[in-house]
Backbone as XML, in Angstrom:
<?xml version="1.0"?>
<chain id="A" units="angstrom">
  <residue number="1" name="UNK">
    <atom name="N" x="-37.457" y="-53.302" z="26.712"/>
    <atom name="CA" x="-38.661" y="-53.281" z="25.901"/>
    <atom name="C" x="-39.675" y="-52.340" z="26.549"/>
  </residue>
  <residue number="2" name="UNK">
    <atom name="N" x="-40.573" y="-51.745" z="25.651"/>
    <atom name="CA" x="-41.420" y="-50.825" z="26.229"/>
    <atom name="C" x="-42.554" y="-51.782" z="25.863"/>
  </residue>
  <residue number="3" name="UNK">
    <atom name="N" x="-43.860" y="-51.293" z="26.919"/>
    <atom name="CA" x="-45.231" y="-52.051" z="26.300"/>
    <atom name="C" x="-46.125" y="-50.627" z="26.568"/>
  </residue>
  <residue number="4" name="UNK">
    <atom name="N" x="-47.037" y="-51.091" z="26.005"/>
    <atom name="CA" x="-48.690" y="-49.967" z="26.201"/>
    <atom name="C" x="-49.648" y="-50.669" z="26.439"/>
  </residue>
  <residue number="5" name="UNK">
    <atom name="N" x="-50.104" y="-50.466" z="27.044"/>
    <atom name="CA" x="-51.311" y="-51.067" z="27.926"/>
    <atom name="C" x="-52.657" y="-51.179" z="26.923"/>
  </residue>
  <residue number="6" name="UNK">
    <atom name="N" x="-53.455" y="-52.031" z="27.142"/>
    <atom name="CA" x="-54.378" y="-51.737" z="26.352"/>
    <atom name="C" x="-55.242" y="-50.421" z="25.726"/>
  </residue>
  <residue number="7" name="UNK">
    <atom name="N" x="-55.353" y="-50.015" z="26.508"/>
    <atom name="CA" x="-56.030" y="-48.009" z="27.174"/>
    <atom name="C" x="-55.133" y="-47.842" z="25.487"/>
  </residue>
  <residue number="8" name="UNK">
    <atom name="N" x="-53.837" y="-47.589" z="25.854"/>
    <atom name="CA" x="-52.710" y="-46.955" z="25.214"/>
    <atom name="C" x="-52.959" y="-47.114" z="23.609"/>
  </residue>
  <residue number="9" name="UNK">
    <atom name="N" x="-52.824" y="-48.477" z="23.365"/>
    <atom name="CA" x="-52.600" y="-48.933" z="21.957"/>
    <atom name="C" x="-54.398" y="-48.406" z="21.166"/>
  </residue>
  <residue number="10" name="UNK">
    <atom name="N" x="-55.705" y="-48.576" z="21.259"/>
    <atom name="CA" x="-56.927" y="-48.091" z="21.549"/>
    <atom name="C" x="-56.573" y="-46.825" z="20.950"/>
  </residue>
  <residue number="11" name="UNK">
    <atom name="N" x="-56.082" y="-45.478" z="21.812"/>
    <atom name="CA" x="-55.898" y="-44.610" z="22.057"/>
    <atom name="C" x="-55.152" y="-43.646" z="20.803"/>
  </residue>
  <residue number="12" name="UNK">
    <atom name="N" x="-53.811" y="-44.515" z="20.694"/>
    <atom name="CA" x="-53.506" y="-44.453" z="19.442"/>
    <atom name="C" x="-54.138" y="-44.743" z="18.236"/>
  </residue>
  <residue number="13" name="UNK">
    <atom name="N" x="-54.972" y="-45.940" z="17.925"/>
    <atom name="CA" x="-55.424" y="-46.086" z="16.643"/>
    <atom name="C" x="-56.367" y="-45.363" z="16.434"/>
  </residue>
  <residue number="14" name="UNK">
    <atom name="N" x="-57.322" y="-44.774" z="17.668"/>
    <atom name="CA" x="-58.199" y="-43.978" z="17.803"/>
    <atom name="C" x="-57.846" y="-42.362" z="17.181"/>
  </residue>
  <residue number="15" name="UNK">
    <atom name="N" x="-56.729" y="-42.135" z="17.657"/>
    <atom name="CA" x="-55.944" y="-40.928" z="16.741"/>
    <atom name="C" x="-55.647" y="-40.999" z="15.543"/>
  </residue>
  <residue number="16" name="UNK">
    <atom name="N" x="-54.812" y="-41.871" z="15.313"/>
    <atom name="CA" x="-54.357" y="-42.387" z="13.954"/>
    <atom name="C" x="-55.662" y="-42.454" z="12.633"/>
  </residue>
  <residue number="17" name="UNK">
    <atom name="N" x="-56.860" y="-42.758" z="13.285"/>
    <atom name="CA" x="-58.257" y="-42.770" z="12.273"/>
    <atom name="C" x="-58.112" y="-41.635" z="12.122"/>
  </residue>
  <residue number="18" name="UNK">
    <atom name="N" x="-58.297" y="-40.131" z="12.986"/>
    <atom name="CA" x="-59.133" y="-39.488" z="12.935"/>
    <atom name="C" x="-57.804" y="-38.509" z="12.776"/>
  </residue>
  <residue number="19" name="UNK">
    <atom name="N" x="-56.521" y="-38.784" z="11.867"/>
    <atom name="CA" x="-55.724" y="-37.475" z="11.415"/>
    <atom name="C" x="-55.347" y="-38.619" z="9.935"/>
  </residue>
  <residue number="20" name="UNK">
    <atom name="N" x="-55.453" y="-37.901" z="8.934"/>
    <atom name="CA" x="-55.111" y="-38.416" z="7.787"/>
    <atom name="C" x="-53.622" y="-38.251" z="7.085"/>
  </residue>
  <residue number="21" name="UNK">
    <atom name="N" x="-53.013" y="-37.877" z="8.372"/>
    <atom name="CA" x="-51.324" y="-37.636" z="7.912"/>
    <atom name="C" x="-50.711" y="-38.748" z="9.029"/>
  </residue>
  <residue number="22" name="UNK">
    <atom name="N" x="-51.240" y="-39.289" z="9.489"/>
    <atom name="CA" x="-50.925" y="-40.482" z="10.134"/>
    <atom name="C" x="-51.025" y="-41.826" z="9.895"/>
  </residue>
  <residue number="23" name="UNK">
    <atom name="N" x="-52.040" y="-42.103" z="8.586"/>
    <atom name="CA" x="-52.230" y="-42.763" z="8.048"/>
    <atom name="C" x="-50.583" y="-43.806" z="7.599"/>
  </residue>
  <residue number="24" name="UNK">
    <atom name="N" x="-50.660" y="-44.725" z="7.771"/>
    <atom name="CA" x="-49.061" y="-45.617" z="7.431"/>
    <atom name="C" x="-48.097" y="-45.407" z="8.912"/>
  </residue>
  <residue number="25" name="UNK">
    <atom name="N" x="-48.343" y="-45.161" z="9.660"/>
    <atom name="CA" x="-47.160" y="-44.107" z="10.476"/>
    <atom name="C" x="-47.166" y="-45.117" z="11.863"/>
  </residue>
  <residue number="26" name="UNK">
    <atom name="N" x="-46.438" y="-45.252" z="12.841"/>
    <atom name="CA" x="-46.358" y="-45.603" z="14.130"/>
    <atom name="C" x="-46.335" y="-44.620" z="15.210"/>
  </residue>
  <residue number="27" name="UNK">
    <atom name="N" x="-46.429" y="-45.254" z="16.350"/>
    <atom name="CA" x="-46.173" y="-44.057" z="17.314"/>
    <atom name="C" x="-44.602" y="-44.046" z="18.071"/>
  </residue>
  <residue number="28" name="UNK">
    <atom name="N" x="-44.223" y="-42.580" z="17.756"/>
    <atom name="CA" x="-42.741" y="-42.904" z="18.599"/>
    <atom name="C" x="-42.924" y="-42.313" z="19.648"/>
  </residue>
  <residue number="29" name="UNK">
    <atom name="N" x="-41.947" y="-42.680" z="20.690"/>
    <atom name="CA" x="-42.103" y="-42.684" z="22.086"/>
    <atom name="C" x="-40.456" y="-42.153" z="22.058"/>
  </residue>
  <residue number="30" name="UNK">
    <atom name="N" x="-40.495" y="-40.907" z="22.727"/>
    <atom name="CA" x="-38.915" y="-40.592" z="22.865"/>
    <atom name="C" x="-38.826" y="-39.605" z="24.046"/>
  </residue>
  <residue number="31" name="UNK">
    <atom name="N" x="-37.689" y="-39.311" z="23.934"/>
    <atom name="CA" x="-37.339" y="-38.369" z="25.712"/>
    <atom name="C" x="-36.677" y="-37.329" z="24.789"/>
  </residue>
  <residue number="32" name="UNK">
    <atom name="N" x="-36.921" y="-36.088" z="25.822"/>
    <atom name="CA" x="-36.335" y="-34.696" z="25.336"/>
    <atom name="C" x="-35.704" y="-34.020" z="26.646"/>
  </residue>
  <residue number="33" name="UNK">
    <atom name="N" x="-34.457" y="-33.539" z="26.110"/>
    <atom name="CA" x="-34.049" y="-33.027" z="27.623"/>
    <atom name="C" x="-34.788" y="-31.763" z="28.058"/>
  </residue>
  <residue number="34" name="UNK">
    <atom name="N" x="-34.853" y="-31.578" z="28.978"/>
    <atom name="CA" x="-35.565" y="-30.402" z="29.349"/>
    <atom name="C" x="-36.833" y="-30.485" z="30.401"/>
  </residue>
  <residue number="35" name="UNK">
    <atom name="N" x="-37.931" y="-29.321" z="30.617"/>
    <atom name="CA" x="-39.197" y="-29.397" z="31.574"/>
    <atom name="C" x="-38.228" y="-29.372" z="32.912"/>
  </residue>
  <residue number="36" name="UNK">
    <atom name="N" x="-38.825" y="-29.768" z="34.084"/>
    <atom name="CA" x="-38.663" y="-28.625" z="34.997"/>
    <atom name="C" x="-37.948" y="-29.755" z="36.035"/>
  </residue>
  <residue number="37" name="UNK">
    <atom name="N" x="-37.632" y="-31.283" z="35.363"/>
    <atom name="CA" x="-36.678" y="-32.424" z="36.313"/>
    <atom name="C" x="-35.455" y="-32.822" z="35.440"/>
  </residue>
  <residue number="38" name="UNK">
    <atom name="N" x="-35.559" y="-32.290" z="33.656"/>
    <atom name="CA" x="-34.211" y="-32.537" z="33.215"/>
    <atom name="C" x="-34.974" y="-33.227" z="31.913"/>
  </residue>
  <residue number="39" name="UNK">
    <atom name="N" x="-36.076" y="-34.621" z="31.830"/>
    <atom name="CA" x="-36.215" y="-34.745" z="30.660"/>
    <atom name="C" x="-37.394" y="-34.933" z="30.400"/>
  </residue>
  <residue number="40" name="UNK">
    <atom name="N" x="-37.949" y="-35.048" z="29.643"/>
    <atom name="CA" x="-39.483" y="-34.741" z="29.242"/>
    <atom name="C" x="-39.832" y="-36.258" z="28.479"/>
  </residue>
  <residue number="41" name="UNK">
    <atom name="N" x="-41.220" y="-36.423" z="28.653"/>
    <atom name="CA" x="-41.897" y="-37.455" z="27.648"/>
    <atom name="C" x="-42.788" y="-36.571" z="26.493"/>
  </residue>
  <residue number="42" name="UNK">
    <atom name="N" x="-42.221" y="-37.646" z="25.211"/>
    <atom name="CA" x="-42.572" y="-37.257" z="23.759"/>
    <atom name="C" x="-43.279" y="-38.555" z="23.015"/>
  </residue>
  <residue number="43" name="UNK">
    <atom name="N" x="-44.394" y="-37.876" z="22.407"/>
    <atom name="CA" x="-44.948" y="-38.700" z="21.966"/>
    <atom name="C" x="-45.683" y="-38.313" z="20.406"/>
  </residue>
  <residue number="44" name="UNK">
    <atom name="N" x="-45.511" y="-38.962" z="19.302"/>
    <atom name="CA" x="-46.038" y="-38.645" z="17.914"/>
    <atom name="C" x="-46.203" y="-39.653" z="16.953"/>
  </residue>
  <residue number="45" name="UNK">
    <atom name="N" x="-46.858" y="-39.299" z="16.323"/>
    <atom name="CA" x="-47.122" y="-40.087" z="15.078"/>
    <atom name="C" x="-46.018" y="-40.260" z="14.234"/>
  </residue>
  <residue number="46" name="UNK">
    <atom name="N" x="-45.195" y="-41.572" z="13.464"/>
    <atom name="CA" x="-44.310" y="-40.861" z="12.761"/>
    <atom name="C" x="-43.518" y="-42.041" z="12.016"/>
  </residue>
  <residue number="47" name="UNK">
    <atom name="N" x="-42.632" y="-42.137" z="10.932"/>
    <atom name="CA" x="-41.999" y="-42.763" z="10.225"/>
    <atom name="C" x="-40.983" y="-43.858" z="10.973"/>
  </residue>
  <residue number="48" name="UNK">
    <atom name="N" x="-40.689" y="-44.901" z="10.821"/>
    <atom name="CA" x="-39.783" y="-45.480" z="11.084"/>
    <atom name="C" x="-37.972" y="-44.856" z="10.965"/>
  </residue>
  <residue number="49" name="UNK">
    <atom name="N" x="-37.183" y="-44.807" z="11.468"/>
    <atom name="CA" x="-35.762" y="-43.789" z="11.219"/>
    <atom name="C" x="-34.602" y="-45.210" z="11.478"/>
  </residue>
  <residue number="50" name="UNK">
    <atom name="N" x="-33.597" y="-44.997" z="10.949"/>
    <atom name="CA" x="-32.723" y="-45.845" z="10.933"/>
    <atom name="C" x="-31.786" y="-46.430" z="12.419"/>
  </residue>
  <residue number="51" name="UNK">
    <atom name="N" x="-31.785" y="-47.449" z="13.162"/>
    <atom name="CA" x="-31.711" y="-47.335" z="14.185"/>
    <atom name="C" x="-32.469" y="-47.712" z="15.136"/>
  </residue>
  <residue number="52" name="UNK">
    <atom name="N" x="-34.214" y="-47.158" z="14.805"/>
    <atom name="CA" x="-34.891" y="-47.388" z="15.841"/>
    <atom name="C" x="-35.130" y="-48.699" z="16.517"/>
  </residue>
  <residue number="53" name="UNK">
    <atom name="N" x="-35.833" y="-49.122" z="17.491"/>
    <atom name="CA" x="-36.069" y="-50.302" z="17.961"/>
    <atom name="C" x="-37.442" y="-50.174" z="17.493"/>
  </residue>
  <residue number="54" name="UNK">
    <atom name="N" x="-38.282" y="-51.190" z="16.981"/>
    <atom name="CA" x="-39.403" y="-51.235" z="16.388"/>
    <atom name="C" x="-40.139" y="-52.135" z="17.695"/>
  </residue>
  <residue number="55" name="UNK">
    <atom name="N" x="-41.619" y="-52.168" z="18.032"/>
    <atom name="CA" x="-42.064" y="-52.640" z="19.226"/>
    <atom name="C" x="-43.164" y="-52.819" z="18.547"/>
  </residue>
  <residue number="56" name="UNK">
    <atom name="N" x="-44.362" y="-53.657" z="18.410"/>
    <atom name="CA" x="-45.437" y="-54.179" z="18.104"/>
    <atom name="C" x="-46.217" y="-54.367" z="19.362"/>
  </residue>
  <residue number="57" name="UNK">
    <atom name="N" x="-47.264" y="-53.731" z="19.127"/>
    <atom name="CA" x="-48.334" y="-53.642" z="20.623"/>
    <atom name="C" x="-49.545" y="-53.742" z="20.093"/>
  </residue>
  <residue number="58" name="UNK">
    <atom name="N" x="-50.202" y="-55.048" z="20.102"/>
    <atom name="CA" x="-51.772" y="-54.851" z="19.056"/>
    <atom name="C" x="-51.296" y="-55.169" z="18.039"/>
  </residue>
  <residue number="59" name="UNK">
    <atom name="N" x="-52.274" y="-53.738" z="17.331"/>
    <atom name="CA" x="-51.948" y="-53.204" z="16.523"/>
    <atom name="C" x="-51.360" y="-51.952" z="15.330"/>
  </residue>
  <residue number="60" name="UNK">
    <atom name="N" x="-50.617" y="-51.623" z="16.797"/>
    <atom name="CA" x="-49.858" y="-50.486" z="16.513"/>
    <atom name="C" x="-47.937" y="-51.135" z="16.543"/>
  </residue>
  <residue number="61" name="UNK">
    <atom name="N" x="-47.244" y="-50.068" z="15.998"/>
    <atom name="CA" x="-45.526" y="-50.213" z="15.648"/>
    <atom name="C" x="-45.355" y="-48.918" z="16.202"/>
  </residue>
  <residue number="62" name="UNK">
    <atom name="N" x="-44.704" y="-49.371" z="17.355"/>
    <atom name="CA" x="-43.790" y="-48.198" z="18.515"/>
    <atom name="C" x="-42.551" y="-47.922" z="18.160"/>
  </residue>
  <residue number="63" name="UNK">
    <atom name="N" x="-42.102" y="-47.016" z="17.778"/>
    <atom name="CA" x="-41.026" y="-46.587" z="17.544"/>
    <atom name="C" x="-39.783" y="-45.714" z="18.124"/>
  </residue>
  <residue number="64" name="UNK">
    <atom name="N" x="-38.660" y="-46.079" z="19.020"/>
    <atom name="CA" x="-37.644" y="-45.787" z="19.687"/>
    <atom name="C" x="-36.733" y="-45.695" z="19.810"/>
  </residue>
  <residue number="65" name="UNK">
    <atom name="N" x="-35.908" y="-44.811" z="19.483"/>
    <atom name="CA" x="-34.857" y="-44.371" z="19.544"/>
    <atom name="C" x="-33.592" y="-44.836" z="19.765"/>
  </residue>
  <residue number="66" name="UNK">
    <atom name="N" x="-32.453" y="-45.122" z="19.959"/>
    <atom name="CA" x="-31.290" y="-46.163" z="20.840"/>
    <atom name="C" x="-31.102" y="-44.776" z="21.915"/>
  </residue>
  <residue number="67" name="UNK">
    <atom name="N" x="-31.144" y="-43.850" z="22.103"/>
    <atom name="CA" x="-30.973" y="-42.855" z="23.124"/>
    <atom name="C" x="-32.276" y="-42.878" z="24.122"/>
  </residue>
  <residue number="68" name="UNK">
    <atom name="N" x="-33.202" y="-42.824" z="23.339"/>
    <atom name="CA" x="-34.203" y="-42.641" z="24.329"/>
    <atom name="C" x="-34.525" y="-44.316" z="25.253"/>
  </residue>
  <residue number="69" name="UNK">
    <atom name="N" x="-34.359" y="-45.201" z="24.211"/>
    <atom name="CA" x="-34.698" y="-46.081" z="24.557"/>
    <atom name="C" x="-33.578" y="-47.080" z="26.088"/>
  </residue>
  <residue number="70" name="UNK">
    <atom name="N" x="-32.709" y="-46.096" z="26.250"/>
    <atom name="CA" x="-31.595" y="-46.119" z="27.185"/>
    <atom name="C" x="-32.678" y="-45.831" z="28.527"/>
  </residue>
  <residue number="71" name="UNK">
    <atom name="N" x="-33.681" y="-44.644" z="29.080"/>
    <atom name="CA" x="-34.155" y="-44.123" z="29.425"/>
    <atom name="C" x="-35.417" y="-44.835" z="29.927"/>
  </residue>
  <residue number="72" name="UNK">
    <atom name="N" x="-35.900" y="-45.376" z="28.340"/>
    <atom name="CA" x="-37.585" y="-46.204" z="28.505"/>
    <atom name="C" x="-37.566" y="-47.723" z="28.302"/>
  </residue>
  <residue number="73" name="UNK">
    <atom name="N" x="-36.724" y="-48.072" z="28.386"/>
    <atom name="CA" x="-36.220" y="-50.087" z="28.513"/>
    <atom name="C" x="-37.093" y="-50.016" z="29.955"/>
  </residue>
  <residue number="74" name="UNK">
    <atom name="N" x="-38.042" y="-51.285" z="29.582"/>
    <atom name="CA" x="-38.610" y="-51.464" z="31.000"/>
    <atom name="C" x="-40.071" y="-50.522" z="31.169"/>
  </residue>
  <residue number="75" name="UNK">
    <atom name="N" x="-40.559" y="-49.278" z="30.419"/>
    <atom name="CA" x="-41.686" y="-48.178" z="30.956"/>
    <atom name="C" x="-42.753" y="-49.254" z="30.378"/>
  </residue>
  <residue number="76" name="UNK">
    <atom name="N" x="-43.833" y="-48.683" z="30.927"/>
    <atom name="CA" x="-45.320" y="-49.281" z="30.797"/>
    <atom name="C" x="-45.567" y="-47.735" z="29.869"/>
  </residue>
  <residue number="77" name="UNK">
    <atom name="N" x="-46.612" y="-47.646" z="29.008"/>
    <atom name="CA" x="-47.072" y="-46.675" z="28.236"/>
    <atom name="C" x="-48.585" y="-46.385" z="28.264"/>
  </residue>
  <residue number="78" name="UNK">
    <atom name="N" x="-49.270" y="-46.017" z="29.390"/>
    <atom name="CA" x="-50.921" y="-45.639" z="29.543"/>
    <atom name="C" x="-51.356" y="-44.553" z="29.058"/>
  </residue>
  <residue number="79" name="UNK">
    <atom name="N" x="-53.147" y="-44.687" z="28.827"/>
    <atom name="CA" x="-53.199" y="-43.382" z="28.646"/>
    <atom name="C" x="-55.052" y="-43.129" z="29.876"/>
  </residue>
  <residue number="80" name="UNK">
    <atom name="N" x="-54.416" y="-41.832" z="30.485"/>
    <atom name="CA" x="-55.130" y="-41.781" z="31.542"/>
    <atom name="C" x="-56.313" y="-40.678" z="31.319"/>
  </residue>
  <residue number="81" name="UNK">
    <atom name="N" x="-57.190" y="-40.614" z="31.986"/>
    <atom name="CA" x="-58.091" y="-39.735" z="31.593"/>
    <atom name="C" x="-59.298" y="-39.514" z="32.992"/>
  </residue>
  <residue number="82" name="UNK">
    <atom name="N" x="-59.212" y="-38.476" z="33.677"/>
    <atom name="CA" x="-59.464" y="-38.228" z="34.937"/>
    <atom name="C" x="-59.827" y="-37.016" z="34.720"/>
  </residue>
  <residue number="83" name="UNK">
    <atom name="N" x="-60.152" y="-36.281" z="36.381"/>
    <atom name="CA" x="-60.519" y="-34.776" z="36.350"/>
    <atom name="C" x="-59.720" y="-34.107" z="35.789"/>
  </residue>
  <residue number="84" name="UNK">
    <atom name="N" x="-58.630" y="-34.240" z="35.881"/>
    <atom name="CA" x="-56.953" y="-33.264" z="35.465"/>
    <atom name="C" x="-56.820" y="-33.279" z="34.896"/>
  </residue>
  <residue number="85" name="UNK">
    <atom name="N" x="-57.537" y="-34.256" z="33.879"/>
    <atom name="CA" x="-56.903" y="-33.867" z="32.306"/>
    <atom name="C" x="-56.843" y="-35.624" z="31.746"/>
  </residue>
  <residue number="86" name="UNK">
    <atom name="N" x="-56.519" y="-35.354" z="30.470"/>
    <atom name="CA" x="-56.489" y="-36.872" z="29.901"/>
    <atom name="C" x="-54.483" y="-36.719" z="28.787"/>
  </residue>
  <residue number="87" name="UNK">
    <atom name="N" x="-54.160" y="-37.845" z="28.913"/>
    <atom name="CA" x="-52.954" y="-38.134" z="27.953"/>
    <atom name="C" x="-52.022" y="-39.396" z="28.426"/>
  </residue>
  <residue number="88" name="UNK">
    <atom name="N" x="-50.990" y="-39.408" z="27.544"/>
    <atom name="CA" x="-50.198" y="-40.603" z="27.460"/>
    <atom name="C" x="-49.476" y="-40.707" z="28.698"/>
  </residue>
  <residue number="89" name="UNK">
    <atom name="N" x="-49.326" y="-41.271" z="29.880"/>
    <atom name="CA" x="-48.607" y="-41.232" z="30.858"/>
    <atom name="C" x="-47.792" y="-42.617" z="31.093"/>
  </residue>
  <residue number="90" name="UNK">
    <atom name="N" x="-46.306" y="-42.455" z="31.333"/>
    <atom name="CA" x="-45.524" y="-43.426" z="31.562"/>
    <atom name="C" x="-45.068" y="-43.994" z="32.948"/>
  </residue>
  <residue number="91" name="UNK">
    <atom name="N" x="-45.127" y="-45.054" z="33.016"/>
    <atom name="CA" x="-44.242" y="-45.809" z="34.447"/>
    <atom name="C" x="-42.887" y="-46.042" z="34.368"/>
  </residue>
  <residue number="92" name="UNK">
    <atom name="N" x="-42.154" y="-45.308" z="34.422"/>
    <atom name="CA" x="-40.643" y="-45.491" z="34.339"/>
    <atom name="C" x="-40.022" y="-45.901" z="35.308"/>
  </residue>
  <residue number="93" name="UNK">
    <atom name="N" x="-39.795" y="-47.009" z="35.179"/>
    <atom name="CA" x="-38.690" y="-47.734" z="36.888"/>
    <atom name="C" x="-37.215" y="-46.842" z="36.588"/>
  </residue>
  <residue number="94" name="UNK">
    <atom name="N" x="-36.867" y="-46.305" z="35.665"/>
    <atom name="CA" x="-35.720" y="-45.776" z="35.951"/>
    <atom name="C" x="-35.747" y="-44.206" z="36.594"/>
  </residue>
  <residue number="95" name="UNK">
    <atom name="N" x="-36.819" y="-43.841" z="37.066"/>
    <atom name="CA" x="-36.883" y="-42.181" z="37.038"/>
    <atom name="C" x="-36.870" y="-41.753" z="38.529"/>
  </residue>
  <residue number="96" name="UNK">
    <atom name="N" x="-35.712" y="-41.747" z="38.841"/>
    <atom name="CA" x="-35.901" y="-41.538" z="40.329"/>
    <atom name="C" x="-36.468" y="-40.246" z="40.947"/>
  </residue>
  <residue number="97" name="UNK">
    <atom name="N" x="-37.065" y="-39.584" z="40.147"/>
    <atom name="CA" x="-37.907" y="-37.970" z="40.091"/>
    <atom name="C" x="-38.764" y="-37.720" z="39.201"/>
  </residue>
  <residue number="98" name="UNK">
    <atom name="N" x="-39.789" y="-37.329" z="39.880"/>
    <atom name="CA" x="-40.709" y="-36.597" z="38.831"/>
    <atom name="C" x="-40.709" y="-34.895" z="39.105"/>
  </residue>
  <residue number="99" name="UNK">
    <atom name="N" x="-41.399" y="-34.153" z="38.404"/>
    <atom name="CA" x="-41.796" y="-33.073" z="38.551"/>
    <atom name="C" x="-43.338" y="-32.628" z="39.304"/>
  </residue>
  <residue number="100" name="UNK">
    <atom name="N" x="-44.145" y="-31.827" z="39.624"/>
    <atom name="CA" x="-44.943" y="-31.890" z="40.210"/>
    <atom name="C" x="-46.206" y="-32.228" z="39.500"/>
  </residue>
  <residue number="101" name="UNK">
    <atom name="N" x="-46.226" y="-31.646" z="38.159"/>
    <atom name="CA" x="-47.169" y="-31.897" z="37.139"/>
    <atom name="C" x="-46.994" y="-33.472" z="36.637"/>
  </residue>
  <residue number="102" name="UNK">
    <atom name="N" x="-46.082" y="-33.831" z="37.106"/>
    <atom name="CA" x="-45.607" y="-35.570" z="36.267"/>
    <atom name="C" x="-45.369" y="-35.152" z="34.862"/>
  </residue>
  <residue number="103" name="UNK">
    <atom name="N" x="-44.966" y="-34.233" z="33.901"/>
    <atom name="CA" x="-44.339" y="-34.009" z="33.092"/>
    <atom name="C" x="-43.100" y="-34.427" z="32.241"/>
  </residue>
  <residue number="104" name="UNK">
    <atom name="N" x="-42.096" y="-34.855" z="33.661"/>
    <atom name="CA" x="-40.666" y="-34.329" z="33.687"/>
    <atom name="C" x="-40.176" y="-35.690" z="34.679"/>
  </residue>
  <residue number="105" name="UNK">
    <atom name="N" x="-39.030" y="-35.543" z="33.993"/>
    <atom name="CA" x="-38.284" y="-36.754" z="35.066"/>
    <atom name="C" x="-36.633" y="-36.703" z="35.296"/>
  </residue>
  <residue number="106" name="UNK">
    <atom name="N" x="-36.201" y="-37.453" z="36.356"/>
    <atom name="CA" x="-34.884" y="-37.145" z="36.655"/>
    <atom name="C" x="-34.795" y="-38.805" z="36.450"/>
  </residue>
  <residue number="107" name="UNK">
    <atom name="N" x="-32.976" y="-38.774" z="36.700"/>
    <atom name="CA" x="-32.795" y="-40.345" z="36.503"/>
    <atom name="C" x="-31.647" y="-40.635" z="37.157"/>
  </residue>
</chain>
């Protein structure tokens, strides 16, 4: 199971107001291979797809993949906002690497 932290779920609905093609939509949470440790964190607004694991946080519907969700079983889902910059950042107990930017992960 994935969760989002309070910050997180906030964060999202806070987006979700303020784009009108998001309106009805959840947030999916998925992995992409690639970036500079092998796989990347993805994050969007977006339809439910056949398959997914559906996750209720609040009041938002997280939406995940059976591939990705191999990957993010277990992540915490924050969203951080500091000198460096602000966005969705994950705790993955499975990622035995990051990249230097925290981008990217190995496993």
């Amino acid at each position: 199971m994935i969760q989002l932290t309070e910050t997180a779920v906030s964060k999202v609905r806070q987006f979700a107001q303020g784009d009108a093609g998001a309106a009805g939509k959840g947030f999916r949470v998925y992995i992409q291979a690639g970036g500079c440790s092998g796989y990347s964190y993805k994050f969007k607004m977006d339809d439910p797809r056949e398959g997914d694991t559906v996750i209720e946080a609040g009041e938002v519907k997280v939406f995940v993949d059976p591939k990705s969700l191999m990957l993010l079983d277990g992540c915490t889902v924050d969203f951080v906002e500091n000198f460096a910059g602000s966005g969705f950042k994950i705790q993955n107990p499975h990622a035995k690497g990051t990249c230097g930017c925290g981008e990217s992960f190995t496993c």
